[in-house]
N, C-alpha and C positions, 0 to 999 in steps of 0.2 A: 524611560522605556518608550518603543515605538508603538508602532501599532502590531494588533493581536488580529494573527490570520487564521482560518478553518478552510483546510482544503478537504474533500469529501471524493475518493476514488474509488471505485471497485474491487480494485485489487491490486498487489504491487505491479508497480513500472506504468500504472495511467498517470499518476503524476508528476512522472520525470520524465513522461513525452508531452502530457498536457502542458504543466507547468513550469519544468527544471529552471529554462531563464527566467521566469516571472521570479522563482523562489530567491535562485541564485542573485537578483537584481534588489532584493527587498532586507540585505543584511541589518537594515534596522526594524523588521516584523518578527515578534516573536510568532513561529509556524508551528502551528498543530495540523496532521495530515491524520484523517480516520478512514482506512480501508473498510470496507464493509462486507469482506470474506478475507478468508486465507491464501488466495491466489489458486489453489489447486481445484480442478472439478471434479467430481467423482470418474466422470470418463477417463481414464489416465492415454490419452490418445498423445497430447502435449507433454506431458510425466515420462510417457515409455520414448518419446522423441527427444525426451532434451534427458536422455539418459538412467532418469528415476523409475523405481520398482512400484513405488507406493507414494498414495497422494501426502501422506505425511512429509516422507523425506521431499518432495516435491515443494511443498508447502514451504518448510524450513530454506531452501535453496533460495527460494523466490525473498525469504525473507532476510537472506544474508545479503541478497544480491541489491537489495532495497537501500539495507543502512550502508553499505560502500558506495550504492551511488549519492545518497544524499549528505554522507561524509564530504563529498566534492561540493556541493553545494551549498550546505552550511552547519558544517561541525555539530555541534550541542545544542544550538538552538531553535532545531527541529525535533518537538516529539511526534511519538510513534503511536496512534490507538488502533484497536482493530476489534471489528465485533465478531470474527472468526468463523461465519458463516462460508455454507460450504461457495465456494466460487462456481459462480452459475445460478446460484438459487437465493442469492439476497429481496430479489421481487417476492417470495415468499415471506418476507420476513417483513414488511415495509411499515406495518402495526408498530412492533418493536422498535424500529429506526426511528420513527417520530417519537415513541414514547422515551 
């Protein structure tokens, strides 16, 4: 086995602009990627723009559109965590994230 990576983004699509080639170049690292919301913010300004009614289905979108891109970058050997806080308000949360 290779080495064992923790990438730590905010919310889908930081780490596939941050990272995608660092990932895509490391086919010998087992990848754990932990978002730290659900991508949607309560304001639905980006939701009603990218065509969604509500931050849920909004959420879900961001989240389909996460695992097909990093389907291209490395199959099964990337999992997925998420602490599903609302996007926007993880600094309120920062207690929990370390604990």
């Amino acid at each position: 086995m290779g080495d064992v990576c923790l990438i730590v983004a905010p919310h889908p699509d930081d780490e596939t602009i941050g990272a995608g080639i660092w990932m895509a170049r490391r086919s010998h690292c087992a990848i754990t990627i932990l978002h730290t919301t659900d991508g949607s913010p309560r304001d639905l300004t980006n939701a009603r723009a990218a065509g969604f009614q509500t931050r849920r289905a909004y959420a879900a979108a961001r989240r389909r559109e996460l695992t097909a891109a990093l389907a291209l970058v490395g199959g099964n050997r990337i999992r997925l965590r998420r602490l599903n806080y609302v996007d926007k308000e993880s600094y309120l949360h920062m207690g929990e994230h370390v604990a």
